[in-house]
N, C-alpha and C positions, 0 to 999 in steps of 0.2 A: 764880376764875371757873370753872362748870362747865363740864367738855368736853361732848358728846353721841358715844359712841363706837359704831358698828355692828360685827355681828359676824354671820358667819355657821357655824353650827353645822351637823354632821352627828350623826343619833345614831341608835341602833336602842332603838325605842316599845318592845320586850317587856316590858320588867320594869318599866313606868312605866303612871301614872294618867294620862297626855295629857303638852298641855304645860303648862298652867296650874295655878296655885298650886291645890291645895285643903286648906289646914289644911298637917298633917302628913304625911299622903299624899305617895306617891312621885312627882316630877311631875317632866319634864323642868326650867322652870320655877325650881321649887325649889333646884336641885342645883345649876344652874347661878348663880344668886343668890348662891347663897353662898358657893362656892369665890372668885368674884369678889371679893364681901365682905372673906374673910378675909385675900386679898390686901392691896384698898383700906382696909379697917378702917371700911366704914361701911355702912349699909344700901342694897342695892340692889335695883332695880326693871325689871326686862326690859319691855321689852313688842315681843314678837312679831307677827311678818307675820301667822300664823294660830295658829289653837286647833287643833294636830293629837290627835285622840281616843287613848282607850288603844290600846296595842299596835300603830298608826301611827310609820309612821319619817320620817327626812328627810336629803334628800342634802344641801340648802341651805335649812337654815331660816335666819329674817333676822330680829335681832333689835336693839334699842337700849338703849342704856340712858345715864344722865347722872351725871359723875362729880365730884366736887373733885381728887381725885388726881391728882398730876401723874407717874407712873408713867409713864413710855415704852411705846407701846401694844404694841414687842414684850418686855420684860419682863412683860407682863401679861399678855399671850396664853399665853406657856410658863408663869408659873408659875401661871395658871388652869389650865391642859392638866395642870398637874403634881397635880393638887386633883382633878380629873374622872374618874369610872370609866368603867371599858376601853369602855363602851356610848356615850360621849359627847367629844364631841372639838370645839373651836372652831377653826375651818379658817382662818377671815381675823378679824382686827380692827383697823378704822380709827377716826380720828376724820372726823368727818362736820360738815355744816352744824347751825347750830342749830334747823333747822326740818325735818328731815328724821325723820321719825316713819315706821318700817318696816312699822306696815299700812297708813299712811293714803297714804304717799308711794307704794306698789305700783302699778304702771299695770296687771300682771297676773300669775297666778302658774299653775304647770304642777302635776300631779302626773302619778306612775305609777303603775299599778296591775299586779300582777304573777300571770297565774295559773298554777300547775303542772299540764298539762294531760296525763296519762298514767292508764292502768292500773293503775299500782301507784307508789303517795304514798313522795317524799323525803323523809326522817330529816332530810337538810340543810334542806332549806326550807321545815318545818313553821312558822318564825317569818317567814319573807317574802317567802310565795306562798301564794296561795288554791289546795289541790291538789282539779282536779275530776277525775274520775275518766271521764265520759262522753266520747266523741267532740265538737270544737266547730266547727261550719261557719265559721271564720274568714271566709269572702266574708262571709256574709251578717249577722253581726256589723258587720264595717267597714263595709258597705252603710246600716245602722243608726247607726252612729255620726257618718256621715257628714254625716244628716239632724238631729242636733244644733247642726250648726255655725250661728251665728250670734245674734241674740236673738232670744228663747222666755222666756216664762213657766215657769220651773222647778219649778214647784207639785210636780207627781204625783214631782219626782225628789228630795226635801225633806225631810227627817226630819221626820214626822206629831209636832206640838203647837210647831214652833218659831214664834217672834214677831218674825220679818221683817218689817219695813213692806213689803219687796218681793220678788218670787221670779224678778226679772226678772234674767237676767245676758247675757252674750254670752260663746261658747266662740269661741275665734278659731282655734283649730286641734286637732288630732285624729288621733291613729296607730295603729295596730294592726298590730302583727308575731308574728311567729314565731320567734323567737332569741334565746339559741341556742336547739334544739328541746330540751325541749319545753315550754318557758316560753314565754307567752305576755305582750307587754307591749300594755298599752293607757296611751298619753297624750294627756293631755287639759289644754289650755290657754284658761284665761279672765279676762275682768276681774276674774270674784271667785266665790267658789264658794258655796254654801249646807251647812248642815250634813249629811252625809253624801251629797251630792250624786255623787262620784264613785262610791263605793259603788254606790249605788240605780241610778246608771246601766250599772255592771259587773255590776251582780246581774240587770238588764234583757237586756243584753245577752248573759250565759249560757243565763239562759231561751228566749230567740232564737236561739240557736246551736246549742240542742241540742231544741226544738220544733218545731212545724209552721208559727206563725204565720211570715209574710211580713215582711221589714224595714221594711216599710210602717206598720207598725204602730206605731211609735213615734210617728210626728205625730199618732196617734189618743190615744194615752196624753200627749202633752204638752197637744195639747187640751182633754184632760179635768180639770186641772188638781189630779188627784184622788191622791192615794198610792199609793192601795188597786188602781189600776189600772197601775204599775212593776212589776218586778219585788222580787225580796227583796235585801235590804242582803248586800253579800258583805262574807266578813270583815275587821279590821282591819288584819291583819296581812301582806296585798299591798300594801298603800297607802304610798307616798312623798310625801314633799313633795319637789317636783325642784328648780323653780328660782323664785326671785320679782324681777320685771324692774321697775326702776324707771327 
């Protein structure tokens, strides 16, 4: 009889194509499938809480998979861990119910977003933080981000050609700090996210921090339900996947 076992992975996105399989392509995905594999000796099939893009990381990705192996899940965790490059590591692995499916079962999932906010750009955290270089009005930022919370039609904060039936979500909670200095974290928690959604709202919210316009302005841009009126996508490589709560 198949197990259904959960696992939760940490990894660092830089030298990957996302998470999802593409071919041959380097994908978290991938890598992970088959250390697995060559453990159990059969083919296997993740399916992940979310599709984290290139160069995106994760504190707690959460993923499943269904096995015939009767391997002890901690024998299989170290000698996957022992198969896995230094960039990827599988933190926990249980067995689970048989109906628990790790995006479908999610009630909701968190990211971070991380910027390096100085003068003069870190060597260190060229792979994970967005380094801006301007002054950023952190008030009037949070003040903005604040006016996210709840359900809104996500439209204008949506990667332009995606095929959502819906752009409707709920953010249920929202941080911005200062720490240490001079990194900047912004987290953001909801039922479900849209493709590049935290992005497009970080890249919004730079814009706002270092412009003239008013914080106000965001329920004008949610309104509009338009792309073209958010800010620009910041890059990949501040972004976390933190935690997914089921």
């Amino acid at each position: 009889m198949k197990r259904n076992l959960k696992l939760v992975v940490e990894y660092d996105g830089t030298a990957y194509r996302g998470w999802q399989r593409q071919g041959e392509l380097p994908t978290i995905q991938k890598i992970i499938e088959e250390a697995i594999g060559r453990i159990t000796r059969e083919s296997i099939t993740l399916h992940g809480s979310g599709r984290t893009d290139a160069g995106v990381h994760a504190l707690n990705q959460v993923a499943n998979f269904r096995t015939e192996s009767g391997i002890p899940v901690g024998n299989l965790l170290r000698g996957t861990n022992s198969l896995l490059p230094e960039d990827i590591a599988i933190k926990e692995l249980e067995e689970v119910d048989e109906d628990f499916h790790s995006r479908y079962s999610a009630k909701s999932k968190s990211y971070l977003y991380r910027i390096f906010n100085s003068p003069i750009r870190s060597p260190l955290e060229r792979n994970s933080a967005w380094f801006v270089r301007a002054s950023l009005d952190l008030e009037k930022m949070a003040r903005a981000l604040l006016l996210l919370r709840g359900n809104h039609d996500f439209t204008s904060f949506c990667a332009a050609g995606s095929d959502v039936k819906s752009c409707v979500r709920t953010i249920l909670s929202t941080e911005i700090i200062r720490d240490p200095f001079p990194v900047i974290s912004i987290s953001i928690e909801a039922d479900g996210f849209l493709r590049h959604m935290v992005r497009n709202i970080v890249g919004t919210l730079v814009e706002l921090g270092t412009g003239e316009e008013a914080p106000e302005i965001i329920r004008d841009i949610l309104e509009a339900r338009d792309r073209g009126r958010a800010g620009i996508t910041a890059p990949p490589q501040g972004l976390f996947l933190q935690e997914v709560r089921y």
